[in-house]
C-alpha positions in Angstrom: 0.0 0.0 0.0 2.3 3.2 -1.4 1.1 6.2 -0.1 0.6 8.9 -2.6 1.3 12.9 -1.6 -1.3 14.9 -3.1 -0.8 18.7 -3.4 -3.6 20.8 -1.2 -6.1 22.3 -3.6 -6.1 26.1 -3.9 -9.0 27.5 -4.3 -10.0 31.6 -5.6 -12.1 32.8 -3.2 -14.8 35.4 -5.4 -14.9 38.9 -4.5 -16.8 39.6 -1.3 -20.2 41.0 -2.3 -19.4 44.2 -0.1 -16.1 44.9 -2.4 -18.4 44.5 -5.6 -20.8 46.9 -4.3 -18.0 49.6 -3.0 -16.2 49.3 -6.9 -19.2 49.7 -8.2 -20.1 52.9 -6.1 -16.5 54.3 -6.6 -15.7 53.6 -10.2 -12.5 56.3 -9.5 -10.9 53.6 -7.1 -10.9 50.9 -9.7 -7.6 49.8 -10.1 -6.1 49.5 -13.9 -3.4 47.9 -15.1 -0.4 49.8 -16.5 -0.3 50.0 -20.2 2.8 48.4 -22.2 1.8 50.8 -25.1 4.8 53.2 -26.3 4.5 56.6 -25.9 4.5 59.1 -29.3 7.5 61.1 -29.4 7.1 64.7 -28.9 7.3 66.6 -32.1 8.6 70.0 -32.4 8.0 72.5 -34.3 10.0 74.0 -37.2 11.2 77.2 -35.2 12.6 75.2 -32.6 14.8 72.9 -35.3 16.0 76.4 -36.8 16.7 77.5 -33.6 18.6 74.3 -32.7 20.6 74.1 -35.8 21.6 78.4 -35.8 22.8 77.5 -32.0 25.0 74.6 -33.1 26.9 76.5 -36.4 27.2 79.6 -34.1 28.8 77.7 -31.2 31.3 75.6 -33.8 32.0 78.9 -35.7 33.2 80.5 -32.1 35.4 77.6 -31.4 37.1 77.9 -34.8 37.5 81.6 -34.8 38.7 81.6 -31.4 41.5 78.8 -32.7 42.3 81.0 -36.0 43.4 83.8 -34.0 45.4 81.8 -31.7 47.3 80.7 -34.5 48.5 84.6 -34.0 50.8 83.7 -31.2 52.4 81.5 -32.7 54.3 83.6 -35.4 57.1 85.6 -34.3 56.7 89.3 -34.5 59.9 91.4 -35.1 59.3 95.2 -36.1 61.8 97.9 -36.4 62.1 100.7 -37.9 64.8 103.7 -37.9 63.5 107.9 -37.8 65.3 110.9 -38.7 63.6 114.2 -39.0 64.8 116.1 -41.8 63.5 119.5 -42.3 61.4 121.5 -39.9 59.4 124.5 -40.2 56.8 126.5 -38.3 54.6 129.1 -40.1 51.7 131.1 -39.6 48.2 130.5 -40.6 44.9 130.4 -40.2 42.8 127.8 -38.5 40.0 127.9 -41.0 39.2 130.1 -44.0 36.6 132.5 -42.0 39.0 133.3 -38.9 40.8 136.4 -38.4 43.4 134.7 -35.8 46.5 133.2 -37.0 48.1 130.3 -35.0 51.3 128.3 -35.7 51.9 125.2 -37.3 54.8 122.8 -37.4 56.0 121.1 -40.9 58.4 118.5 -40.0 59.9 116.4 -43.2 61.1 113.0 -42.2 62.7 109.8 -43.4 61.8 105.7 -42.4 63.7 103.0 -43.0 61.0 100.3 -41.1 60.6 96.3 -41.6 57.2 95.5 -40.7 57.5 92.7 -42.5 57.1 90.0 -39.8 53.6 91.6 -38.5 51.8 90.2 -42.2 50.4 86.8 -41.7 47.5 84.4 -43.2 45.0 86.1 -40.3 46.0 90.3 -41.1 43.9 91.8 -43.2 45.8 95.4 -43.1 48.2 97.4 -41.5 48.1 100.5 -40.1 51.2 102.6 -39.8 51.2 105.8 -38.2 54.2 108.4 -37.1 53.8 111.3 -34.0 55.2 114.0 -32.9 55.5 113.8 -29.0 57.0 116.4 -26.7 56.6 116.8 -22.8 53.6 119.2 -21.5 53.7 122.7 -19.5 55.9 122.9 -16.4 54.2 121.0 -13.6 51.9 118.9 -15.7 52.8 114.8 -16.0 51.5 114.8 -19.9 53.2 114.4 -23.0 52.0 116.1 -26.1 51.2 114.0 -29.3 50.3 114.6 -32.6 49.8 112.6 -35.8 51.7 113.8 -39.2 51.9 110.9 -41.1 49.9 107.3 -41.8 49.6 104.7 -44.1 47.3 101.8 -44.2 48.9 98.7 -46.0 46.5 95.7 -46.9 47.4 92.1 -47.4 46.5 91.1 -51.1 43.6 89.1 -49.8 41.9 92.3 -48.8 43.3 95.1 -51.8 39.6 95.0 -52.7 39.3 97.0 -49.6 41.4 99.8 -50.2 40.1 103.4 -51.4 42.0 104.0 -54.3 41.8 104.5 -57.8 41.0 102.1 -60.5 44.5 102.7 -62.1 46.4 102.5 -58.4 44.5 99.3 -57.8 45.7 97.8 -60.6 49.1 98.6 -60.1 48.9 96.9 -56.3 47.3 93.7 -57.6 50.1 93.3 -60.2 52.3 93.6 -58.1 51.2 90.6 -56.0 49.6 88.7 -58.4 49.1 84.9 -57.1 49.6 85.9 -53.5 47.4 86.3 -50.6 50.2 87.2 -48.4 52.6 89.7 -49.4 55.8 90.7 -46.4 57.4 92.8 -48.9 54.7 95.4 -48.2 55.6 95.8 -44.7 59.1 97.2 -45.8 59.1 101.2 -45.6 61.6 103.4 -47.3 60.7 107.3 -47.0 63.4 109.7 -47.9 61.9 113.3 -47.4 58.7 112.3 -46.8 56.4 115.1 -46.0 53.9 115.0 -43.7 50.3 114.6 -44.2 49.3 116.4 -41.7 50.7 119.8 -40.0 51.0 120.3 -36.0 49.8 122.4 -33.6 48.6 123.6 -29.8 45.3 124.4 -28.3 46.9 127.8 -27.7 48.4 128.1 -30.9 51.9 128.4 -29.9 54.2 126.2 -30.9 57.3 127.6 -31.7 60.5 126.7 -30.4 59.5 123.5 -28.3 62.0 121.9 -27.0 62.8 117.8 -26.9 60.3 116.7 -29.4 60.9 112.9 -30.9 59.0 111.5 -34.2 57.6 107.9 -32.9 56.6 105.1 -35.6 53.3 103.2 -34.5 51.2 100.2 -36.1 48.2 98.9 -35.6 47.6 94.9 -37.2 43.9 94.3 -38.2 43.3 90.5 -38.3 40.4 89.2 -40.4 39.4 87.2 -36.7 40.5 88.4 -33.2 41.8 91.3 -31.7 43.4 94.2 -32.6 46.6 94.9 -31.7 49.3 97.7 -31.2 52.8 98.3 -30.4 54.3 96.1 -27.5 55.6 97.6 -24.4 56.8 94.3 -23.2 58.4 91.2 -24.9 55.3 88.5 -25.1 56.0 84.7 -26.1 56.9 85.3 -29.7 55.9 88.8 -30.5 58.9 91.1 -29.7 58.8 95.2 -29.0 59.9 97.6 -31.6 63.2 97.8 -32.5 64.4 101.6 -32.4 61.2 103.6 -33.8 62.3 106.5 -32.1 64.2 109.6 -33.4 66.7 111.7 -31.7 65.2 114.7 -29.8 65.3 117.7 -31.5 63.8 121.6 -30.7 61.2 123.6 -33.1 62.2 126.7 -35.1 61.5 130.1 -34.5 58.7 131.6 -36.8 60.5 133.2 -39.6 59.1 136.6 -40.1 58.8 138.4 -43.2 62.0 140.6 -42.9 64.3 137.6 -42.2 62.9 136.2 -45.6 63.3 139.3 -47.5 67.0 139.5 -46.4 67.2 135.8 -47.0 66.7 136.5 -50.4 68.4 139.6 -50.9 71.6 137.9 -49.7 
């Protein structure tokens, strides 16, 4: 007689009749069963994709501007540039064509013998070169006098197009690059004589015989991307302050008056 194990029946017990009646009262506290369904994906609209896109070109054209004019520090900048004044004059005129009151006003010739050469990369557009006249102020006053009297702007032949000149000038700078975009030749400077573009003065409009003035040769580079950048008052990494720039002091003339040139032409 083997003796057989059974398993115990289970049995479901139905729903009490109260909990029927309560769910059926309270058809909010039914409980359903989550739904395996997937959910749509959320669509957006065509601004937003425009939006998206601008941001993303905008942030990788920072990143590569940002590295283009890194690339700046890595070439070696070596200006110099020698200045001699040559001949200096003050004279007598007037301000504008309806006043009555004449000031003076310094001429000063000069000559420059600069390379600049070094400051023309791939990344500068143009160059702008500029010479002053600096002297020290009034008695008592911890200011230097300045004033401009000669610039140039030199381009890179990637940006002649640029330049305000005349059809026939144009052509003559594009021939004489042709097939480049980067020309150092231009930054060489040879003025013998040159006169000055613009004439001098003071607020009181004397200006005669001023003592320890020096001509002082300035640049500006203009990159196509990044900052702009002018002479170096301190050695930086690669890019070197100017060598010399810097005439000799020297003193203004006396106004010639008109009996000193009639004896200087009797004689």
């Amino acid at each position: 007689n083997s003796r057989h194990h059974q398993r115990p029946r289970q049995f479901i017990q139905p729903p009490s009749s109260n909990a029927a009646i309560a769910s059926a009262a309270n058809p909010d506290q039914q409980l359903h069963a989550p739904s395996c369904a997937p959910e749509s994906p959320t669509m957006h609209s065509s601004f937003t994709r425009i939006q998206n896109v601008f941001g993303f070109f905008t942030t990788v054209a920072c990143v590569f501007g940002a590295f283009i004019a890194a690339t700046d520090f890595f070439s070696a900048r070596t200006p110099s540039g020698v200045l001699t004044p040559q001949n200096i004059q003050v004279v007598k005129g007037r301000p504008h064509y309806y006043s009555s009151k004449k000031e003076e006003y310094a001429i000063i010739r000069f000559s420059l013998d600069a390379d600049l050469s070094s400051l023309f990369t791939w990344n500068t557009k143009e160059l702008f070169v500029y010479v002053t006249a600096e002297w020290p102020g009034a008695p008592g006053q911890n200011a230097t006098n300045s004033a401009v009297i000669w610039d140039s702007i030199i381009t890179n032949p990637s940006a002649d197009r640029l330049k305000n000149i005349g059809p026939v000038a144009m052509k003559k700078l594009k021939k004489s690059s042709e097939g480049k975009t980067i020309d150092p030749l231009r930054g060489i400077l040879k003025l013998k004589n040159q006169k000055p573009k613009y004439q001098i003065t003071h607020p009181s409009g004397k200006i005669a015989e001023v003592g320890d003035v020096a001509l002082k040769l300035h640049y500006n580079v203009q990159p196509w991307v990044g900052l702009l950048t002018w002479n170096m008052d301190k050695d930086i990494f690669l890019w070197k302050t100017m060598t010399g720039g810097l005439s000799d002091k020297f003193a203004l003339p006396a106004v010639k008056s008109k009996d000193s040139k009639g004896k200087a032409k009797s004689s």
